[in-house]
RODO-2510 file (C-alpha; in nm, 4 decimals, decimal comma):
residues 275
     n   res          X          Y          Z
     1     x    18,5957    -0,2937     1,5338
     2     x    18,4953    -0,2234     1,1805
     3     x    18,1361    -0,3851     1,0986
     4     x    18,1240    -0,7027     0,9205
     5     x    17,8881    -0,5417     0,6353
     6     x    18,1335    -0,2557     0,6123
     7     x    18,4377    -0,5269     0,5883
     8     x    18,2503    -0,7644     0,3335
     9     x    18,1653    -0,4129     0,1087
    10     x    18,5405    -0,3179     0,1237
    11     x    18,6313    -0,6500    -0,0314
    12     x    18,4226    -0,6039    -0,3088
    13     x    18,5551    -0,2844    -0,3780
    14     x    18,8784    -0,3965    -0,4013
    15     x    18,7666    -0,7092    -0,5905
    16     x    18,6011    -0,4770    -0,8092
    17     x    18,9162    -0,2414    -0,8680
    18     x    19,1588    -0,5329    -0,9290
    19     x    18,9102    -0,6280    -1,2120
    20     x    18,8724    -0,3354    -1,2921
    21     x    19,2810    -0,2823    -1,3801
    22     x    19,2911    -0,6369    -1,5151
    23     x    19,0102    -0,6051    -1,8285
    24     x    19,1578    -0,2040    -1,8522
    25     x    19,5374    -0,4210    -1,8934
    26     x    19,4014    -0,6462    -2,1217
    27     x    19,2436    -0,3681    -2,3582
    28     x    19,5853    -0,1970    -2,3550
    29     x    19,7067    -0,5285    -2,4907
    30     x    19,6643    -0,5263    -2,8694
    31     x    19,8648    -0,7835    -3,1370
    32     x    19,8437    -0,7330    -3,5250
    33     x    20,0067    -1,0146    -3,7253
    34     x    20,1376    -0,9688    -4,0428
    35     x    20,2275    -1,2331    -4,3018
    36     x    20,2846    -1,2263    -4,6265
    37     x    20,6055    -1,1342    -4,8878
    38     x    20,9209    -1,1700    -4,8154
    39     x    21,0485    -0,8693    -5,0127
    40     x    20,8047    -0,6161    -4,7469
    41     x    20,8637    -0,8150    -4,4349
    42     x    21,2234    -0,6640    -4,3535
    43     x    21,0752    -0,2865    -4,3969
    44     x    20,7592    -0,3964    -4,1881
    45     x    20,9781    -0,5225    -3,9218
    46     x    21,1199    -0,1795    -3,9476
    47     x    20,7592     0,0014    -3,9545
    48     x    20,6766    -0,2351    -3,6379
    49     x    20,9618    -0,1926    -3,4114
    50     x    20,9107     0,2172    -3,4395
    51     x    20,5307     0,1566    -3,4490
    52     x    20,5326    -0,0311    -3,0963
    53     x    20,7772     0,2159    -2,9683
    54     x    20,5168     0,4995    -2,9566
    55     x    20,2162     0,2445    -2,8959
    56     x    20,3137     0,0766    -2,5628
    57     x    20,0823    -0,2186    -2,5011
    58     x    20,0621    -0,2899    -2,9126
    59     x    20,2671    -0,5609    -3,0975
    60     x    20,3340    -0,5844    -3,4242
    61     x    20,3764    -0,9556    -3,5687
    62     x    20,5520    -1,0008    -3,9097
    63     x    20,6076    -1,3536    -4,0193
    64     x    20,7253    -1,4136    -4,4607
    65     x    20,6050    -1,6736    -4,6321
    66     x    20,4666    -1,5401    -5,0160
    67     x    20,2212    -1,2667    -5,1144
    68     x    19,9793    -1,5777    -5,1673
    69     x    20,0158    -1,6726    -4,8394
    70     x    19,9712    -1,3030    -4,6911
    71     x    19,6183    -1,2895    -4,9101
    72     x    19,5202    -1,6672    -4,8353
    73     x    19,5680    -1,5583    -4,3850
    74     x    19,3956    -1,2613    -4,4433
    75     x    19,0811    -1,4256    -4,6125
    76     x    19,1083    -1,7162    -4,3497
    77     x    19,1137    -1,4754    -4,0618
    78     x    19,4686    -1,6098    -3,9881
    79     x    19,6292    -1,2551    -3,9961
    80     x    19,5160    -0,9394    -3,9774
    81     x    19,7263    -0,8044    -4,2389
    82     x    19,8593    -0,9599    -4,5950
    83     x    20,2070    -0,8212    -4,7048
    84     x    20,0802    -0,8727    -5,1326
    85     x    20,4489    -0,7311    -5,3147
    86     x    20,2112    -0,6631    -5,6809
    87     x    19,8901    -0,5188    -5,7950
    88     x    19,5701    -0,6780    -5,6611
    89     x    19,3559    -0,8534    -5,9541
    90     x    19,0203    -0,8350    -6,0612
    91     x    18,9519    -1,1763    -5,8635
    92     x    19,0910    -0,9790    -5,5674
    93     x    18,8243    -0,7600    -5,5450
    94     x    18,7179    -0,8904    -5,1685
    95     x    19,0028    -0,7512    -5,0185
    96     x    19,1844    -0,3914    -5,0066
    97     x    19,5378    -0,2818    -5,0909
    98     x    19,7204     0,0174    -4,8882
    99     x    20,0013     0,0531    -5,1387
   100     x    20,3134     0,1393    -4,9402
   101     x    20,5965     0,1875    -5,1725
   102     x    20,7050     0,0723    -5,5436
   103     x    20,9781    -0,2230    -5,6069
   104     x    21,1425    -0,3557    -5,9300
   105     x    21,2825    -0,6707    -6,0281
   106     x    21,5855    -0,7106    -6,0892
   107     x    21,7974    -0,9744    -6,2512
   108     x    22,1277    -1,0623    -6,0640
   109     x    22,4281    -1,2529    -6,1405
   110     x    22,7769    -1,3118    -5,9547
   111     x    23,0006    -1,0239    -5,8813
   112     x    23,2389    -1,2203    -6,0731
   113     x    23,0185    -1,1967    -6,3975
   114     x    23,1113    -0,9180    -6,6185
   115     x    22,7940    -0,9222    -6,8109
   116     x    22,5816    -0,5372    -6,8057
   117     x    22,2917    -0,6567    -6,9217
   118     x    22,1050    -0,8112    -7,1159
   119     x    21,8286    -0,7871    -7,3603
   120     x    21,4594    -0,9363    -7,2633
   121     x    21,5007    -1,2408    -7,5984
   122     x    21,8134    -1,3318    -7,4093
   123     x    21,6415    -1,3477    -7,0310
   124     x    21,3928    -1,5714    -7,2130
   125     x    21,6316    -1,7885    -7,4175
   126     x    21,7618    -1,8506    -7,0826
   127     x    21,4965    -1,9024    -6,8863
   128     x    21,3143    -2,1231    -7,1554
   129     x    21,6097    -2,3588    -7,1791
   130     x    21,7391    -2,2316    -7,5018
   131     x    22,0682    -2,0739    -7,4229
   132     x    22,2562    -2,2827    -7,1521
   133     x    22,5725    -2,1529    -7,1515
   134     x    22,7260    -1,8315    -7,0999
   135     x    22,9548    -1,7568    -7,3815
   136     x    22,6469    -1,7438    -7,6496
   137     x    22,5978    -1,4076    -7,4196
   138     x    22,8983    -1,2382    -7,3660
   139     x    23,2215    -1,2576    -7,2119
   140     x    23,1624    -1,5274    -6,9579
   141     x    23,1623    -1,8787    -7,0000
   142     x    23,0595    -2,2008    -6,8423
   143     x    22,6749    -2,3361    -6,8175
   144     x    22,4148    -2,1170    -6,6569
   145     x    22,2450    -2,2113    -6,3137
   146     x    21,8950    -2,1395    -6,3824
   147     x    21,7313    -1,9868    -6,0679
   148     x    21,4334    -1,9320    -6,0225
   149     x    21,0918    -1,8635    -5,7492
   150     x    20,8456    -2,1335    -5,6704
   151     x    20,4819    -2,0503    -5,7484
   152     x    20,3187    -1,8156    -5,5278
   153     x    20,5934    -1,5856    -5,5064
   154     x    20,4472    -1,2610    -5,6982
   155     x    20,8387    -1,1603    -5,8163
   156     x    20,7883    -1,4701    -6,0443
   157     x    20,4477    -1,3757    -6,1361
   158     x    20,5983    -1,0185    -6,2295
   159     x    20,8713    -1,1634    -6,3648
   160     x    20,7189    -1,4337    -6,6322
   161     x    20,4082    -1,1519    -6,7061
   162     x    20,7434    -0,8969    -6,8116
   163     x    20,8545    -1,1505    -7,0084
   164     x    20,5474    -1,2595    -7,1782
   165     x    20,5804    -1,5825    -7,0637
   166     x    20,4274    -1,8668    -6,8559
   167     x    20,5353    -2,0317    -6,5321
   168     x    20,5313    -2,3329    -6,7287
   169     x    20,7711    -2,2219    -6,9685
   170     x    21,0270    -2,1648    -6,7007
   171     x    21,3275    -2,3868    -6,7029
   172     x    21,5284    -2,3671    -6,3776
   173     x    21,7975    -2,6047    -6,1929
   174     x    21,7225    -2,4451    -5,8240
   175     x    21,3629    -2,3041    -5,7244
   176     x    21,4030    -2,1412    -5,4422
   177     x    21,1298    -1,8819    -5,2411
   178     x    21,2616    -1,5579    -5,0899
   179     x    21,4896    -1,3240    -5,1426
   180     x    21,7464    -1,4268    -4,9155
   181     x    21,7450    -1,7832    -5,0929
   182     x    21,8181    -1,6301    -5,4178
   183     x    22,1042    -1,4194    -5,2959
   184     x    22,2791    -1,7260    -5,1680
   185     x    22,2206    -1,9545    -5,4361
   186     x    22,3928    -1,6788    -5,6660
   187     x    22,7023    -1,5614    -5,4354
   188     x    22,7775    -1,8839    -5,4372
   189     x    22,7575    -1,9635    -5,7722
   190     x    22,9464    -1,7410    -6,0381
   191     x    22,7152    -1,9136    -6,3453
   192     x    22,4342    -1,8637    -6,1844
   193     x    22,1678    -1,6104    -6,2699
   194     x    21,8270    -1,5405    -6,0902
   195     x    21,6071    -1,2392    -6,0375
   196     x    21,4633    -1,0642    -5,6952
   197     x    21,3266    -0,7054    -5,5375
   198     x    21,5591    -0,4010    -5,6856
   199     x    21,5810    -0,3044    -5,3223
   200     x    21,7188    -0,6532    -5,1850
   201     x    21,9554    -0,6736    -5,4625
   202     x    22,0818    -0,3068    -5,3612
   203     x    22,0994    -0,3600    -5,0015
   204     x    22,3370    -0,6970    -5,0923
   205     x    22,5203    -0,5148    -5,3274
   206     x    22,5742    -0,2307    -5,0208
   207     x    22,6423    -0,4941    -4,7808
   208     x    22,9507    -0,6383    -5,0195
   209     x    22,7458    -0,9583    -5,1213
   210     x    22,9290    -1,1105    -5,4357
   211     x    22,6244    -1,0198    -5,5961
   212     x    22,5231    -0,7896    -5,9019
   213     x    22,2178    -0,6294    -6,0878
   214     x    22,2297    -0,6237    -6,4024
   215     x    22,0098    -0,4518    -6,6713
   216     x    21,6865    -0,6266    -6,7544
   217     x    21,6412    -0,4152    -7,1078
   218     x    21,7934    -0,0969    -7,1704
   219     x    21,7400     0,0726    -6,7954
   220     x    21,9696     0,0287    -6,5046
   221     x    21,8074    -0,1479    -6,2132
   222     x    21,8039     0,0881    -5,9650
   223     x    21,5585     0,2530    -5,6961
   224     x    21,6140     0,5961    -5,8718
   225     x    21,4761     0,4267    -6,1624
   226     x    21,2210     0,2638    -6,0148
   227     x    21,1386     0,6203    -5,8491
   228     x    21,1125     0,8053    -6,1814
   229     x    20,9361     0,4755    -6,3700
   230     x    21,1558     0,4513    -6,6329
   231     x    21,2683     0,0960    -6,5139
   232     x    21,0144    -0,1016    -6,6843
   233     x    20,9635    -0,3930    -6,4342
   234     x    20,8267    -0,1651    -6,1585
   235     x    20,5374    -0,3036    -5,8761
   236     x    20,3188    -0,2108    -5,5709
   237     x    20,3971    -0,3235    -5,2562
   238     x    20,0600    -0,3600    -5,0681
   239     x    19,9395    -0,4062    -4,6979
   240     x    19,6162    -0,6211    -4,7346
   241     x    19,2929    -0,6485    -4,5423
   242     x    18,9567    -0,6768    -4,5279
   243     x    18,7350    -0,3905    -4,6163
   244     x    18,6703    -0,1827    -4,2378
   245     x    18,9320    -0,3351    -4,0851
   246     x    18,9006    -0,3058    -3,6559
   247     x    19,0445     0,0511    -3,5395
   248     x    19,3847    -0,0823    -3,4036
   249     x    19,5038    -0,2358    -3,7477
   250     x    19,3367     0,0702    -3,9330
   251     x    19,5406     0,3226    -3,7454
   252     x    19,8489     0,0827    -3,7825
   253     x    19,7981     0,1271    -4,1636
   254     x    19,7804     0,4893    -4,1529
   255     x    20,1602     0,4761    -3,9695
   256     x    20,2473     0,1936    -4,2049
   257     x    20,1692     0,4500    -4,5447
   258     x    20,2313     0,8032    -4,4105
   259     x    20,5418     1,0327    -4,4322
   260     x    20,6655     0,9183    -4,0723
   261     x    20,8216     0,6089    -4,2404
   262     x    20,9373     0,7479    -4,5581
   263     x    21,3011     0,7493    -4,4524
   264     x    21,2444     0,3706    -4,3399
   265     x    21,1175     0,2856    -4,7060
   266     x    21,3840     0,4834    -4,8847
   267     x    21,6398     0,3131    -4,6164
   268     x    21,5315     0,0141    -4,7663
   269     x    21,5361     0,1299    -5,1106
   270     x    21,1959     0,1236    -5,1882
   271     x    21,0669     0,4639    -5,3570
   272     x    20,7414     0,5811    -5,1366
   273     x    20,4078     0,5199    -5,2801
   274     x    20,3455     0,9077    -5,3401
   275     x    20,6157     0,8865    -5,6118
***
């Protein structure tokens, strides 16, 4: 018979091992959320779902909601990561930018609409209220839908600071928030005009959403474009943290910027930040 001491130490040690393999588990177990702009968020999922694949025991969570809310979770500890589609300012200077790619913003309009473009006086007589309908433009008539972002959203930001205008010079009939939004406001509505990423307005217009880009100026709004920097209305997209961020969302932002997700950005028509 085996000796009560030598019983009572075995039961420790296997105590001791089962502890052992439960803190080891739960140090394998790592999540990283993510908030922040909407026009990111569908390329992060992307970057996630291929991150997690080679980091078993690591997830990746990505929840929209504004590049103000993506800087206002980081700097109240909420997430770990701030998805920040624009330049950081000079007010900013408390957190850090990884810039991941470059976007533009494009205006878009109803497939329906046979307007190319139009000049940046008549994107402001429209958004300003002065022109209302569409035959003082061109050869499409009817009143304009106004659409616009609500504040927060840094495509309006980007948007109004092109333009040389304020937010409270804006004049729209539907204020909407991401991307998505603004895509179905205008497919459904051939007077409507509103503006969103260059690379959500080409994956619509690849997906056969009755939805168009046209030219904001005299340069096509496309990712080439955007690529080159011709297009005028071109923008960081940023990951956002704290300075010294812990080591599992640092080496997440080395995936998140290097080559291995080039194709994903480019898939998404975004031009990678080396360009």
């Amino acid at each position: 018979m085996m000796p009560a001491r030598t019983i009572v130490i075995a039961i420790l040690s296997a105590a001791l091992a089962l502890a052992g393999q439960a803190v080891s588990h739960a140090q394998q177990e790592v999540r990283i959320v993510v908030t922040g702009s909407s026009t990111i968020a569908p390329l992060m999922m992307d970057i996630a779902q291929r991150y997690e694949a080679s980091h078993p025991g690591v997830q990746v969570d990505v929840q929209t909601g504004g590049s103000s809310r993506g800087l206002s979770d980081v700097r109240r500890k909420l997430a770990d990561i701030g998805m920040v589609s624009r330049a950081l300012g000079r007010e900013e200077g408390d957190v850090a930018a990884t810039r991941i790619a470059w976007d533009g913003v494009a205006l878009i309009v109803h497939a329906q609409n046979p307007l190319e473009r139009l000049s940046d006086d008549q994107v402001r007589a429209i958004y300003t209220g002065e022109v209302t309908r569409w035959e003082a433009l061109g050869p499409w008539d009817g009143p304009i839908t106004v659409v616009s972002k609500a504040e927060g959203r840094s495509t309006l930001g980007i948007f109004v600071h092109y333009l040389g205008l304020d937010i409270r010079d804006i004049r729209a009939h539907t204020i909407i928030g991401d991307n998505e939004q603004a895509v179905k406001v205008v497919a459904g509505n051939p007077r409507a005009v509103g503006y969103i990423s260059i690379g959500a307005a080409e994956y619509h217009a690849s997906a056969m959403t009755p939805i168009r880009a046209i030219a904001l100026g005299s340069v096509a709004p496309t990712s080439a474009n955007v690529a080159n920097g011709s297009y005028p209305v071109r923008r960081e997209l940023n990951l956002v943290t704290y300075p010294d961020p812990a080591a599992p969302v640092e080496e997440f932002l080395r995936f998140a910027s290097g080559e291995q997700v080039h194709d994903l950005i480019s898939e998404h028509y975004f031009s990678p930040a080396s360009n």
